[in-house]
N, C-alpha and C positions, 0 to 999 in steps of 0.2 A: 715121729721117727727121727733119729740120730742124722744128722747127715754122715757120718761115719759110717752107719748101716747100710745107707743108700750107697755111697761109694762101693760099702764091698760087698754086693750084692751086685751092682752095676759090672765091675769087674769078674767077680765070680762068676757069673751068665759068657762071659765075652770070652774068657780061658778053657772053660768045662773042667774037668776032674784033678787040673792041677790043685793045690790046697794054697788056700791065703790067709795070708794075716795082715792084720793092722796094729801098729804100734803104735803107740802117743804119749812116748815116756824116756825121749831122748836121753841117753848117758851125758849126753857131752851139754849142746843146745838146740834150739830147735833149727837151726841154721845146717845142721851135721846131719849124715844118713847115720844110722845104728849100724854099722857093719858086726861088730861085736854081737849082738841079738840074731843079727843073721846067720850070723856063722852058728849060735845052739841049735838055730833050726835049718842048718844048709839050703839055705836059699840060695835060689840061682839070679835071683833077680830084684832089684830094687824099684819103687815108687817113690820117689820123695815129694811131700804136698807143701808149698811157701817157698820164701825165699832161702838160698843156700849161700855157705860161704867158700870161699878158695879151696880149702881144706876138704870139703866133701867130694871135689872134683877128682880126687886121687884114691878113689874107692875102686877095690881088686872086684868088683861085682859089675856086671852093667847097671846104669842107673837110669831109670827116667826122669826125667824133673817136670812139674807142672808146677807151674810160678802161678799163684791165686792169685787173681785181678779183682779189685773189691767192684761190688754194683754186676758180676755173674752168678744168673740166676742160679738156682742145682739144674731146672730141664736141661739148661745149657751144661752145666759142667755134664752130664748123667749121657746126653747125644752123642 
């Protein structure tokens, strides 16, 4: 299994019937939230997974950031 799957399966458990998506096809760089992709699907809410640059800080959405640390397991990231 994907760890992608895992991730949103992990989160879809933890929201209940709100609807998710996962993108992994940034317009800009992987550095950038996709606000653009959000906005087709009015989302209220962002996850961004790695590191981010200046630029993504100034997103009209709330964001969460999760900075990937190499050598974390999935159980860890998944708890």
């Amino acid at each position: 299994v994907h760890l992608t799957v895992l991730v949103y399966n992990s989160i879809s458990r933890r929201i209940g019937s709100a609807r998710v998506y996962v993108l992994a096809d940034s317009t800009y760089g992987s550095c950038c939230i996709d606000e653009k992709t959000a906005a087709h699907i009015n989302a209220d809410a962002l996850i961004h997974f790695g590191h981010s640059c200046g630029s993504s800080r100034k997103s009209k959405l709330p964001v969460l950031y999760v900075h990937v640390r190499p050598g974390v397991s999935i159980p860890q990231l998944l708890s």
